[in-house]
N, C-alpha and C positions, 0 to 999 in steps of 0.2 A: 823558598821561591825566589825566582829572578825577575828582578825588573831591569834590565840593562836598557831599554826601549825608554823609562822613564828617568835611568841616569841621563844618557846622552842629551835628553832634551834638558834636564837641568842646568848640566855642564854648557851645553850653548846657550843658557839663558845666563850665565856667571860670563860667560865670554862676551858677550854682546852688553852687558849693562842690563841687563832685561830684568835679573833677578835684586828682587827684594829683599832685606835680609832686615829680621825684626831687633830694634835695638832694647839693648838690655837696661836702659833707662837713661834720662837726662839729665848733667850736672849743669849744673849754673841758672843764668836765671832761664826766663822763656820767651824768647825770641822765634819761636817755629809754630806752637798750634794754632790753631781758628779759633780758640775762645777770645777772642778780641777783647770782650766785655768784661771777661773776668768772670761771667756767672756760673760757669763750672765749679770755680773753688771760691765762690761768696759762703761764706761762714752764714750770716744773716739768713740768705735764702736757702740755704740749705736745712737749716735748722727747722724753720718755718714751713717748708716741704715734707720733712720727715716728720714733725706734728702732724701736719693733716693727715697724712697718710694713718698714722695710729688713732686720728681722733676719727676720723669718717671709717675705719676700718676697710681702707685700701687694699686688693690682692697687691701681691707682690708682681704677677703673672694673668695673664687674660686667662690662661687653660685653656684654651681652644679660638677656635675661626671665627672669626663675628658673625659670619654664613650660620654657625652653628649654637654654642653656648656662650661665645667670649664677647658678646656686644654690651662693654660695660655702656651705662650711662655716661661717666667720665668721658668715653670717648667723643661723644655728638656735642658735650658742653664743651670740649675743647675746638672742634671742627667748628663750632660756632664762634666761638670767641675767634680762632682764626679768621674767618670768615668775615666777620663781623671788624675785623681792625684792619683788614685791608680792605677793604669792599667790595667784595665776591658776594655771589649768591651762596657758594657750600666749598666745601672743603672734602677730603676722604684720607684719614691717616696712614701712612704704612711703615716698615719697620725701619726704612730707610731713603734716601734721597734715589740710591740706586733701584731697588724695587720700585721708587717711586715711576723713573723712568721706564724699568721695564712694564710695568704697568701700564701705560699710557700711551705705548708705543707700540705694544704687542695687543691692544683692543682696540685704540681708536683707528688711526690711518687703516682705510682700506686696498688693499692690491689694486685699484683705478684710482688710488692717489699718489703725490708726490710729496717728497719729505727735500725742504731744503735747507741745509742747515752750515752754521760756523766753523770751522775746521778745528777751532780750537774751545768749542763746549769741553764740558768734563767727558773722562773715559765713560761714565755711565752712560749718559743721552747717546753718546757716536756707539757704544754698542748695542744699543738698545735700537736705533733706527737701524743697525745694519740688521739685526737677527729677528725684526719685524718685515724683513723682506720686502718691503714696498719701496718702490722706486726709485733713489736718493742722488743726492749730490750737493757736493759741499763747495763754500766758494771762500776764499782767502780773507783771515780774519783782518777784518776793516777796512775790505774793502768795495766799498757799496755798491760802485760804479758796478764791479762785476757779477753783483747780488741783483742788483737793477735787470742786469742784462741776463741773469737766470731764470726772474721772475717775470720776464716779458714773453718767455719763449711758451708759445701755446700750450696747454692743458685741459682737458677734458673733465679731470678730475680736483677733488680741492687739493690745494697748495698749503702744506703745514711748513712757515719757517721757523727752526728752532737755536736761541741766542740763548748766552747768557746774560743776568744782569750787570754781573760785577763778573770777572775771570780770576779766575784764582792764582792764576802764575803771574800775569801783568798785572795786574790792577785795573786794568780798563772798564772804564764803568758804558754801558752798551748808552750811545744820545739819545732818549726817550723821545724827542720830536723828531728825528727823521724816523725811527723805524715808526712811531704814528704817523706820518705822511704817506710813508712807503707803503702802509697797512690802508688807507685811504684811496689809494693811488691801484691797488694789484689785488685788495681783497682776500688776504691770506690769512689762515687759522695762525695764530702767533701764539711758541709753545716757548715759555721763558724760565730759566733755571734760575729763581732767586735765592739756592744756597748762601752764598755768601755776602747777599742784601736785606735779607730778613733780620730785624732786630737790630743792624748795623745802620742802617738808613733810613730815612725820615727821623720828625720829633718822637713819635714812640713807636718806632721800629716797625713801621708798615713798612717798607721795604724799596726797592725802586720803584716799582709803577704805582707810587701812592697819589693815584691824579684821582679826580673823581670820575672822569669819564673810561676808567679803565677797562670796564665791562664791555663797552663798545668798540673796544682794539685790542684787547686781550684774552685770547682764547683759555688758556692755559698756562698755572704758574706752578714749579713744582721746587719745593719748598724741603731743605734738609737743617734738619734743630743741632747738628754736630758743631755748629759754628758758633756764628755770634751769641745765640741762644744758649749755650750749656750744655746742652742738653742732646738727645740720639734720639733719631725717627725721622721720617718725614714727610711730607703731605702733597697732594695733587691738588689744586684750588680752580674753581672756574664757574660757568653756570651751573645750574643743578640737573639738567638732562644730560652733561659730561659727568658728573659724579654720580650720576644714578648710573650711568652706563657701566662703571669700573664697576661699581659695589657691584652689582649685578650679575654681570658678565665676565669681567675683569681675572685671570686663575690667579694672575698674581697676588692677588686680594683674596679670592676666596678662597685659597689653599693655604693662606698664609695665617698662623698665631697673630693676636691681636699686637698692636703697640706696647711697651711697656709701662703700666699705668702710671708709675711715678715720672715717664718723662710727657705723659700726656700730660699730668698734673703741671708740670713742671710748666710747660708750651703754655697753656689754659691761663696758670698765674701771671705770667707775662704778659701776654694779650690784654688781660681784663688791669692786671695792675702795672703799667708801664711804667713805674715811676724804677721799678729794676733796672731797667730798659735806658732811663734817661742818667743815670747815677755811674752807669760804666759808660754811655758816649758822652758822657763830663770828661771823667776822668781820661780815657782814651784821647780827646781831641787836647788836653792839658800834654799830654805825651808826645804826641803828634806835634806840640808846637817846641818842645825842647830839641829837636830834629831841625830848627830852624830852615828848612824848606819849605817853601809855600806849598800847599795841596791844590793841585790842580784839580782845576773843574771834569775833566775828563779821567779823573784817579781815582780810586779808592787807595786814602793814604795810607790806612795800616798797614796795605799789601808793599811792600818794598822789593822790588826783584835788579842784583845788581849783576850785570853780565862781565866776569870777569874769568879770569885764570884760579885753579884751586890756593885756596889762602888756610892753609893750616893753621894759623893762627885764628881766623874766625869760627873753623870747626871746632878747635881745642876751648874756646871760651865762651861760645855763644852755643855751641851744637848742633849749628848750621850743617846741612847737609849740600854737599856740590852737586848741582841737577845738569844732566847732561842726554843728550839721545836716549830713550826717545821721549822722555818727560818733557824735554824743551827740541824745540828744533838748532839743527846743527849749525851753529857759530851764535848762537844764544845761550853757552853754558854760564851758568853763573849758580848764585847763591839766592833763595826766597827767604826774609827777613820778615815777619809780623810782628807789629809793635800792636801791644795790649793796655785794657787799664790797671792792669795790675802790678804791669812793669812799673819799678822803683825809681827816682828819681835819678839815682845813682847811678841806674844799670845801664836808663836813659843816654845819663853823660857819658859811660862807658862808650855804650852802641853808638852814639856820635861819634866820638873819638877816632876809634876803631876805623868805622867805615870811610870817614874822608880821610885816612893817613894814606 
């Protein structure tokens, strides 16, 4: 058989930068994932996770749709303990942050709504609002003034604006009191990506909008365990007439295999027992201070993004990858650095070194 229709498009996706190519593993230390915390390779909690699982006689596997036979128990004691640590009404888990978006996006907003959102969310939520077809438009990340002036311009229908917490290429942490002002002020369903805020901020990892009045200005928080967490899946969080609506109606959900019980576990022990939680942002913020750079109030520090020219020397040592079009916009190429807790002291003084030379 021929597929020359599917080379070409390959071939222009190698020419343009578009194409991804899977690396065959990472030497040195780790300066690149989202395990911030360390809790992916905590020896401790691992151990302790793989017990329960053989002492309560955990599947491996839901086997099926929670619509159907896979509605473990585990799952709703996990959705609660989420629930329950950030102060939502309910939670709904799914396989991932990305389902989570398409999720959320393809049931709630209706065709007489409008979807306003950051230019620079993750790829998931900007796909996820474009292939929900409802009315969209994006306005330049950070800048308000022209968000002001998107969300003044009449509507008929509700207004869902969707941010992140934290951004994963900058670091920019989104100012919790203006978008509660502007939520005050315009009355919009506020649908927020706490990927890389969960577990990483607050004292036990409630995440950015750990106010107590969050209910009241937050519509919608979706929630990916790849990160700080350890752990893979992700979850939709809000009132519980928004969580009854996905479970229910939701295809992304009901067509979907359940969570994998060991990372529900996984999410569940966290929530109820934060002291995991507190033990890697010890250590992480000890890391963060051999960097001797102050942490801006507006940064998430571990995130480091440094815009320069390719430096072969930091790809060769660290494993840095050079990010360019369309991952970053054009004359923002540079290198994304994560400092973890599990970075070494040493590797620490390294990665100092290196980067201010």
């Amino acid at each position: 058989m021929r597929y020359s229709d599917l080379e070409s498009r390959l071939l222009a996706a190698k020419e343009s930068g578009r194409f991804k190519s899977l690396p065959k593993g990472t030497a040195g230390p780790d300066f690149q994932s989202n395990d911030v915390l360390g809790l992916a390779q905590n020896t401790d909690l691992k151990k302790y996770l793989l017990g329960r699982m053989v002492q309560e006689n955990l599947p491996l596997g839901a086997g099926a749709s929670r619509s159907i036979s896979g509605n473990l128990e585990l799952y709703a004691q996990c959705e609660n303990a989420l629930a329950h640590r950030t102060g939502v009404q309910a939670a709904l888990l799914t396989a991932s942050a990305f389902q989570a978006n398409a999720l959320f996006f393809s049931t709630v907003p209706a065709r007489t709504d409008r979807i306003v959102y950051d230019k620079s969310v993750h790829a998931s939520m900007r796909l996820a609002i474009h292939h929900s077809r409802v009315p969209s438009i994006g306005f330049t990340h950070g800048d308000w003034q022209m968000l002001e002036q998107l969300l003044n311009r009449p509507h008929a229908g509700n207004t869902y604006l969707a941010i992140e917490s934290v951004y994963s290429m900058s670091g920019d942490v989104s100012p919790l009191n203006l978008i509660r002002a502007l939520h005050l002020r315009y009355g919009f369903r506020l649908v927020v990506d706490e990927a890389h805020s969960i577990g990483a901020m607050g004292n036990n990892g409630e995440g950015w909008a750990c106010t107590d009045d969050r209910q009241s200005w937050i519509f919608a928080s979706i929630m990916g365990f790849g990160k700080a967490l350890g752990s893979a899946g992700g979850a939709v969080l809000g009132p519980k007439t928004l969580i009854d609506l996905l479970s229910g109606t939701g295809k992304a959900f009901i067509y979907s295999t359940g969570i994998q019980p060991l990372s529900a576990l996984q999410v569940s022990t966290l929530m109820q027992e934060p002291h995991w939680i507190q033990q890697g942002q010890s250590k992480l913020e000890s890391n963060l201070k051999c960097l001797g750079t102050p942490t801006q109030p507006d940064k998430a520090g571990w995130i480091r993004f440094y815009i320069t020219k390719p430096k072969p020397e930091w790809e060769h040592q660290f494993g840095l990858k050079y990010l360019s079009p369309p991952t970053v916009e054009l004359g923002a190429e540079g290198y994304r650095c994560m400092v973890h807790a599990h970075n070494t002291p040493a590797e620490m003084n390294t990665l100092k070194t290196l980067l201010i030379s």
